[in-house]
N, C-alpha and C positions, 0 to 999 in steps of 0.2 A: 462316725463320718468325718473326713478329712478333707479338703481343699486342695486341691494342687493341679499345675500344670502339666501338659506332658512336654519332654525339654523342646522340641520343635516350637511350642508355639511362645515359649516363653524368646527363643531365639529370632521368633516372625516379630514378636516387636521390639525387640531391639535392634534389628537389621530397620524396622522402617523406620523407628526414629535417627536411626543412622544416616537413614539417605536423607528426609528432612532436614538434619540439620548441616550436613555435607552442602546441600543445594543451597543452605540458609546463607550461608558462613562468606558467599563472594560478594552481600552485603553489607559487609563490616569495612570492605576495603576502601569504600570510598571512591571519586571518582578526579582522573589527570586530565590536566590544561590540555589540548591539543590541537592540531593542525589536519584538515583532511583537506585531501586534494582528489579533486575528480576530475577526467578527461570528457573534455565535450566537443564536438563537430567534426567525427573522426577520429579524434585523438586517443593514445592507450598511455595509459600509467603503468612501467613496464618496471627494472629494476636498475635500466638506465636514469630512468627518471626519481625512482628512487635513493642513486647514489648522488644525483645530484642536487637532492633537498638537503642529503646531509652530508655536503662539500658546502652547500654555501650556507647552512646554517654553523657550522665548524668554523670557518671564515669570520661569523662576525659575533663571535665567541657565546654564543647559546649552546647548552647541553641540551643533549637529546635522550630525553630517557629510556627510549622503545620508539621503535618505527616497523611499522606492521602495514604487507603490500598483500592485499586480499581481499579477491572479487573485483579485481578491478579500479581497486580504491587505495590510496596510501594516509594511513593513517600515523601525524607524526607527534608524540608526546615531549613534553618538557615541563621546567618545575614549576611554573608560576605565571598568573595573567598574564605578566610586565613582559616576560620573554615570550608567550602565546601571540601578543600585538606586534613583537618584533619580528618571532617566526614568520607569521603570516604577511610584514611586509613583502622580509626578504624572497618570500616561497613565490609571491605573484609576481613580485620585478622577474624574477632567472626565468620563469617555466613560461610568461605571458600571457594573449587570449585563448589560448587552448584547453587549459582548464581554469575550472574556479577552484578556488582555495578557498575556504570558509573556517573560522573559530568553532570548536566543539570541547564538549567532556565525554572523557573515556571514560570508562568501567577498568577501575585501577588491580582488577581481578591476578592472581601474580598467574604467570603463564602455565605453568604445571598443575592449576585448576582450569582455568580454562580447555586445557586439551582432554579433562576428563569431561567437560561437559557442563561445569561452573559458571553461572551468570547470573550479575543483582538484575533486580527487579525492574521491568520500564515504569518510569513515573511517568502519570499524565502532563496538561498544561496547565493544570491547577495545581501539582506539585512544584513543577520543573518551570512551567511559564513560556512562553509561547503565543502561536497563532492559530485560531480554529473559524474554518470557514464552513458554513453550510451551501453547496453549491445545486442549483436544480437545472435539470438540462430541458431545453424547450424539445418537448415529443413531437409538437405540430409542427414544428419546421424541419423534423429529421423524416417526418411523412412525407409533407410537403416536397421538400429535392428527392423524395422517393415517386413520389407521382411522375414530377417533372418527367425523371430517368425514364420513366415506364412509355410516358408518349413519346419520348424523343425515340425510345424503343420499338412502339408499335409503327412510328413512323417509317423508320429504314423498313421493318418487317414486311410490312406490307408496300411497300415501293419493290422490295428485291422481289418478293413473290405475286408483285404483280396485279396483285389486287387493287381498284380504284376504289378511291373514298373522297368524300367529301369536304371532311374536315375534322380535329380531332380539339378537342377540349375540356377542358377542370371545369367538373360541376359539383356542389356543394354534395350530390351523392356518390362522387366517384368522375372517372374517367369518360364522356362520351365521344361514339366515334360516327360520324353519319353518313351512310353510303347512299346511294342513289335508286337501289333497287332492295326486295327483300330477299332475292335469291344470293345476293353479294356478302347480306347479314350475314345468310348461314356460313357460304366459304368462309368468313374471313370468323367466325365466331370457332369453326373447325378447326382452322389453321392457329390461330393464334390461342387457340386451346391447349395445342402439343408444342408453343414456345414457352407459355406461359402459367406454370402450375401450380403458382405461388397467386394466382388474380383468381375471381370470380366472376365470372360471363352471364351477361343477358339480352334476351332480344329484350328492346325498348321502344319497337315501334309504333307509331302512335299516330292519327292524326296525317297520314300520306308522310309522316316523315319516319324513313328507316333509322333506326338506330340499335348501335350495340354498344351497349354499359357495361365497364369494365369496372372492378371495384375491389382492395387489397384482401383476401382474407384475411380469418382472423389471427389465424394461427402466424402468417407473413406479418401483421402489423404487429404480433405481441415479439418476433423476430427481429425485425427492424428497430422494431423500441431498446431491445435486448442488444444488440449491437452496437448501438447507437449510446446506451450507456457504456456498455464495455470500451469502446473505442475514446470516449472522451476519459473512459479512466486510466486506460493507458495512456494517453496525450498528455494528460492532466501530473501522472505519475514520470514522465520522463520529464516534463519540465520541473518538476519540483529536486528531480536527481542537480536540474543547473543550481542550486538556491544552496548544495553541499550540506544537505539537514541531517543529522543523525536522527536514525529513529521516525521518519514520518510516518503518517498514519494518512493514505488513500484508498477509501473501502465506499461501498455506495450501502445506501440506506434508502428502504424501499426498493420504488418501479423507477421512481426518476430525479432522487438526488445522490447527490456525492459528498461526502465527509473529507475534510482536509484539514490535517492538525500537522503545523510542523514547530514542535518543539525546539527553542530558548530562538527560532526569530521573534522581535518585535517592530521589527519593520514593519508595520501593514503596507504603506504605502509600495511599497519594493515588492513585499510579496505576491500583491494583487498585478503587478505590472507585468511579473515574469510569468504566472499563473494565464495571464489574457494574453501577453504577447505571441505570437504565430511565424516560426520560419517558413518561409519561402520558398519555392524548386521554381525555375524557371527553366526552361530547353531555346537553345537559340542554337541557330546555325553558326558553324567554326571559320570564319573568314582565313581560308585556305592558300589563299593568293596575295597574304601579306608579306610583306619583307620581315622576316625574322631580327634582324640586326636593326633595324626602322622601330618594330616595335618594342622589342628592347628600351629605346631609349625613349618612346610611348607616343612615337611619329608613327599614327594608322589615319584611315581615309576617313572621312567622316558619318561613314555609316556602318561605320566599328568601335570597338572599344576595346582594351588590354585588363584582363583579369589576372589574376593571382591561381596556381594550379596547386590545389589539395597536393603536399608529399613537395613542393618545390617547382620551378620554373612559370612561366606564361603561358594565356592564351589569348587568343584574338576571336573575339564573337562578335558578330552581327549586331546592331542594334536593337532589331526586329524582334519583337518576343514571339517564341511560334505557340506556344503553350506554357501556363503559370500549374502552380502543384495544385490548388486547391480543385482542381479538376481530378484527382488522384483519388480513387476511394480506399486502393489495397496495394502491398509492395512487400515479397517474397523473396527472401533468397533463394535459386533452386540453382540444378544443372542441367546443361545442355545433356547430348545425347552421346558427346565426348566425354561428358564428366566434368567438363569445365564451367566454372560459379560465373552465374549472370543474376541478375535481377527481375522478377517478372513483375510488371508495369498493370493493373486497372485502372481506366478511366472511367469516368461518369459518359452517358449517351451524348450532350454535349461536347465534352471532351475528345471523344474517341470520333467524331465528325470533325472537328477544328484539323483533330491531328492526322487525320486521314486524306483531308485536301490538303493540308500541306508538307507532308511527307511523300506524296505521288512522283512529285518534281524535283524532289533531292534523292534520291534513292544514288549510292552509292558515295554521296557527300556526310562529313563527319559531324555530328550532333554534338552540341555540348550540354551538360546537366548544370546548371550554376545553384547555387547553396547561396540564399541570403538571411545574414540573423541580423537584431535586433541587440546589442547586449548594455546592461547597466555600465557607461562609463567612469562612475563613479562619483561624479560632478551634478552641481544643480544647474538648470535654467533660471533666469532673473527672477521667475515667478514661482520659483519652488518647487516645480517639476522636476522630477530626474532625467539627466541627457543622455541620449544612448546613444550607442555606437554601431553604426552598418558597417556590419561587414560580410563580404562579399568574396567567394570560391568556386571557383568550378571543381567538381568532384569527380567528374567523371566526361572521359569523352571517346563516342561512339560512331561508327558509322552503321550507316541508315541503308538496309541490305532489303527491305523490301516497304511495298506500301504499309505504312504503321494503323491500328484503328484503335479500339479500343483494350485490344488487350497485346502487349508489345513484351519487350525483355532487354535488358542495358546490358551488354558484353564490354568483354576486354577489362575483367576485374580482378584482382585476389579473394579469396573466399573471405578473407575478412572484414576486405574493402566492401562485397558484396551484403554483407550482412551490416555492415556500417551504413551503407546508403540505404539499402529496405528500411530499417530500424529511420534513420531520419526524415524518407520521404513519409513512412508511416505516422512520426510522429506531429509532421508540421500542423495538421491544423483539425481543429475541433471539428468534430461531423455534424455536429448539433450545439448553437448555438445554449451557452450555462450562465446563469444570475446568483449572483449572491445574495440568498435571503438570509441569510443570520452571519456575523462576526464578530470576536470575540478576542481580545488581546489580554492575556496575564503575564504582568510583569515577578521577574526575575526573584527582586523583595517578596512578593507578593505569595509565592511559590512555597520560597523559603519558609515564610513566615508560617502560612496552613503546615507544612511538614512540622515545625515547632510547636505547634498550638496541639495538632493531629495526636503527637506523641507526649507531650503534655497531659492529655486526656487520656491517653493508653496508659499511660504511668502510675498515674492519679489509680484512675477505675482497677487497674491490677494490683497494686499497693493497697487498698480497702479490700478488696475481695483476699486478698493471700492472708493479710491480719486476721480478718474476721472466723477464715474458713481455719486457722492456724491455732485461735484464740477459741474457738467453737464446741469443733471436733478433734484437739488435740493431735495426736497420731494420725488416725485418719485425713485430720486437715492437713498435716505434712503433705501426707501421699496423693490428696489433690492438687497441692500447690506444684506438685514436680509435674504432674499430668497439664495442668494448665499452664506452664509452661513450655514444656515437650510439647501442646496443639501449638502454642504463638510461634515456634521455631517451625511446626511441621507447617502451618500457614503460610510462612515467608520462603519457606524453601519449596511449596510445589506451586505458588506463585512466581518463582524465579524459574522453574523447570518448565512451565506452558510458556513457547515461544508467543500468543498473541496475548498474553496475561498483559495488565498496564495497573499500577495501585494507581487511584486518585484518590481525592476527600474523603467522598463517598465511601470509598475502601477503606480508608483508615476506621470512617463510622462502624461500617462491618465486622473490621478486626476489635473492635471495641464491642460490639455488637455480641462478639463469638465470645469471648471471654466471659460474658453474662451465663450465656447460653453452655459453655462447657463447665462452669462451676455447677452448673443447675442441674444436671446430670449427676455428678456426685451426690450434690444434699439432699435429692428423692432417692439415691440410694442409700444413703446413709444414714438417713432416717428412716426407710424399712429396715434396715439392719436393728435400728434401736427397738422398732418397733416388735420387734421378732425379741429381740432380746430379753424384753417386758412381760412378752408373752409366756414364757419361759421356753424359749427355746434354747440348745445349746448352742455357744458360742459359733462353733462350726455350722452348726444349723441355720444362722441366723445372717450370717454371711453369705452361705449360698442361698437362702429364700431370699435376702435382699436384694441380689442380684439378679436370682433369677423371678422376681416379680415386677422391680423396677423396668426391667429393659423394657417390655411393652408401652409402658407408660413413657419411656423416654422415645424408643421408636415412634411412635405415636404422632408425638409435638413437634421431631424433628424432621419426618416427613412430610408432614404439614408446609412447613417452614419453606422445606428445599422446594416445596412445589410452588409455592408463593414466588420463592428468589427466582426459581427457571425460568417462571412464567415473565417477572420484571425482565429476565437478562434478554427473554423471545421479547416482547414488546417494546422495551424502554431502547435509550440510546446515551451513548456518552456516559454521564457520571452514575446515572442509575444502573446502566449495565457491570460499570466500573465495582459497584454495591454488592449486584446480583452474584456475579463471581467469588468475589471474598467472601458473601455469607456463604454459597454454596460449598466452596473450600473450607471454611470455617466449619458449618455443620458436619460435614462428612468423618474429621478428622478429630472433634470433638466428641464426635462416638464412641471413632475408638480409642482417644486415651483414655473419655472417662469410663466406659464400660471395658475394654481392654486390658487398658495397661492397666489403672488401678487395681484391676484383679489379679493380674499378672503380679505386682507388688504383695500387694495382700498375703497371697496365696502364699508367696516365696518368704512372710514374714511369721504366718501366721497359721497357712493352710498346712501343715503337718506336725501343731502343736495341740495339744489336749488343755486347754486355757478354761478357768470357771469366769474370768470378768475379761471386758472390751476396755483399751482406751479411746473412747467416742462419747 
């Protein structure tokens, strides 16, 4: 009896420890000082803007080692902190408040891996250091303005169609509505049935007094909750884009919190500020009968004022606010029926009544959209407060072609301008009120210091187990030692191939974890093998009984395991899922080197030899 592979599968593992450590390998490189630059409030980062980070970084004699424009983002490298503080002066003097400029490290990966698909690992904020915030959104008050809508709803409803009632109110079981007769119940319980198929209707008459109880299903509130997180996580996620973070992390956790990690801030203060802070929409009428050349020189009447127009020159608007954004529920790009990009406009039942009385009597006069932010001036107030800067745009301006209500559309845009303005009126303000119950700051040192200690302890634990198994099992401990090495490369490289992979601590404990676990694999087989050998089986014999008695026994303990890790990765959060991952990777890959490849070796040293003794 003889041992051997057939050459296919001896080439299946060589091919997969190839691609492990191909993936492994963009981890050795290290990581460059750099400069990103992000467009905000309209703005694009194009390759004019490109040429001119690196004209004026050339100017005040900083080398540029790579400048990479992608997604929208320009990312600019150079050699060292001291010219990073420099870059980032000079980048936010030239470009101004149109974008942020922020300090980041690159993945120093050389570019001819990267286009094959090469990237180290994300580390956590326990590696890397950072800010982690637990944020919970209030569900009752995202009901809450949903009830409102609904009466303010049932109100027009029943006014246009004519129905009389008595009066409509929030009652601790829902919405009451109270008509005057019981034959009014039914119409309007009929009517307001085929508007509304997301409520649930009842007569509530009681007592000579008619009533009809209106009340969300269930399936509308688990909807509205569902929305209501989504929308603060996109809100939550375009603000954090102003902060210029490499790498954040905004994912919700649970029914009704949100996770927010943004790696190497440790500003808390700053990052809570831009996180809470809310732009603005305002709509004001365009004072049309100003003197052009008057207001220029910022001579207007005093129930005007001179703004700043999005792209270049002035406008003159009204004082008068006609409508603020936070009445805004949704904002679309779409087109007309020319094909030409407008905006389509949701308001809240509120809103779409403000804007409906006051659009009647401008119908043909031009609308302006103003854009107000908020931004870190970079200064403190006396008391320690950060000072921010208003600033203040009109983005768009419109005339008003017929009575507006609640659902409208902003013409006269570019497609781009058009998805620019959706994108900001969407993203101004939270729909549901969010609290910070947990935060968590790791600093930089702190980071550093777990990666050294983390790999310290890898070092240690694999330096005793490669001796012992080397010193043990002689020959055979060789050809475990290359196998539990081949797992620790196939580890760090299909950790670097899963885009939402992150090592933390934790992970490091797992990959320390795995190395137990993949030697342990060996020495049940390698001591069936002795076992066998004792027995007097021949040498060939005793090889394959070893192997193939073992693997159950190792299948076994290691499905066990993975179902333990999957189970942590479903329930747990942050550092334990950080765990779950790496064991899960670990076990899988620790299979098949030690059941696999060792055989694969074996077989190629030994399986097509007639041998009377082992070295083991």
């Amino acid at each position: 009896m003889l041992n051997k592979y057939p050459m296919w599968k001896n080439l299946m593992v060589i091919i997969i420890i190839a691609i492990g450590a191909f993936y492994a390998t963009p981890n050795l490189f290290g990581e460059d000082h750099a400069v990103q630059v992000v467009a905000t409030r309209g703005a694009e980062v194009t390759v004019s803007t490109q040429s001119t980070v690196t004209d004026v970084l050339e100017s005040k004699g900083i080398a540029v080692k790579r400048s990479e424009l992608e997604n929208g983002q320009l990312l600019v490298r150079v050699n060292n902190p001291d010219q990073q503080l420099l870059a980032k002066e000079a980048i936010a003097d030239v470009l101004g408040n149109n974008y942020t400029v922020a300090l980041n490290l690159a993945p120093a990966t050389p570019e001819w891996l990267e286009s094959l698909g090469g990237s180290p690992m994300k580390l956590g904020l326990d590696l890397r250091g950072g800010v982690h915030f637990l944020m919970e959104v209030d569900m009752g008050e995202a009901l809450r303005k949903m009830e409102e809508a609904k009466i303010a709803d049932f109100r027009s409803q029943l006014r246009d169609e004519k129905i009389r009632y008595a009066g409509i109110r929030k009652t601790a079981k829902g919405i009451e509505i109270k008509f005057r007769d019981a034959e009014t119940v039914g119409v309007a319980e009929r009517f307001l049935k085929t508007k509304s198929n997301d409520m649930v209707f009842s007569d509530g008459s009681r007592d000579g007094n008619f009533l009809l109880l209106a009340d969300m299903s269930e399936a509308y509130i688990k909807q509205v909750k569902e929305e209501a997180l989504q929308q603060n996580i996109t809100t939550i996620r375009n603000r954090v884009n102003e902060l210029g973070v490499a790498e954040p992390v905004v994912q919700r956790q649970g029914a009704e919190r949100i996770i927010v990690e943004l790696p190497g801030v440790q500003d808390t203060a700053r990052a809570k500020e831009i996180l809470g802070a809310t732009a603005s929409i305002e709509f004001r009428m365009v004072d049309d009968k100003a003197d052009p050349e008057a207001a220029a020189s910022g001579r207007v009447s005093a129930a005007s004022e001179v703004y700043q127009r999005r792209g270049g020159g002035i406008a003159v608007l009204r004082k008068e606010v006609m409508l603020t954004g936070d009445h805004i529920t949704g904002a679309q790009p779409t087109f007309d029926e020319y094909s030409r990009p407008q905006v389509a406009i949701n308001l809240d039942a509120k809103g779409g009544s403000i804007f409906s009385n006051v659009t009647k009597d401008n119908i043909g006069n031009p609308m302006a959209t103003l854009f107000i932010e908020y931004k870190d001036s970079g200064l403190r107030n006396p008391d320690g407060t950060v000072k921010m800067t208003k600033i203040e745009e009109v983005i768009s301006v419109a005339t008003i072609q017929a009575r507006l209500g609640r659902n409208f559309v902003i013409t006269g845009l570019e497609h781009k301008e058009a998805q620019s303005l959706a994108l900001l009126l969407r993203a101004g303000a939270l729909i549901a009120p969010v609290t910070i119950v947990e935060e968590r700051t790791i600093g930089p040192s702190l980071g550093k210091e777990n990666i050294e200690n983390g790999m310290q302890a890898m070092i240690f634990g694999l330096a005793i187990v490669l001796v012992f198994m080397l010193v043990y099992y002689r020959a055979f401990g060789f050809i475990a030692n290359l196998a539990l090495l081949a797992n620790l490369v196939m580890v760090v490289g299909v950790m670097s191939m899963i885009p939402g992979a992150v090592l933390t601590l934790p992970g490091i404990a797992g990959m320390v974890l795995t190395v137990g676990m993949a030697v342990d694999g060996n020495v049940l087989i390698y001591e069936r093998i002795r076992e066998e050998l004792l027995a007097g089986r021949s040498v060939q014999q005793a090889i394959h009984e070893g192997y193939a008695n073992a693997f159950s026994t190792i299948a076994d303990a290691n499905i066990t395991t993975f179902m333990t890790a999957l189970i942590l990765f479903a329930v747990g959060t942050g550092a334990v899922k950080g765990f779950a991952v790496t064991l899960m990777i670990g076990i899988a890959t620790s299979m098949f080197t030690a059941i696999v490849g060792t055989r694969s070796i074996v077989n190629a040293l030994w399986g097509g030899k007639r041998l009377k003794t082992l070295s083991i």
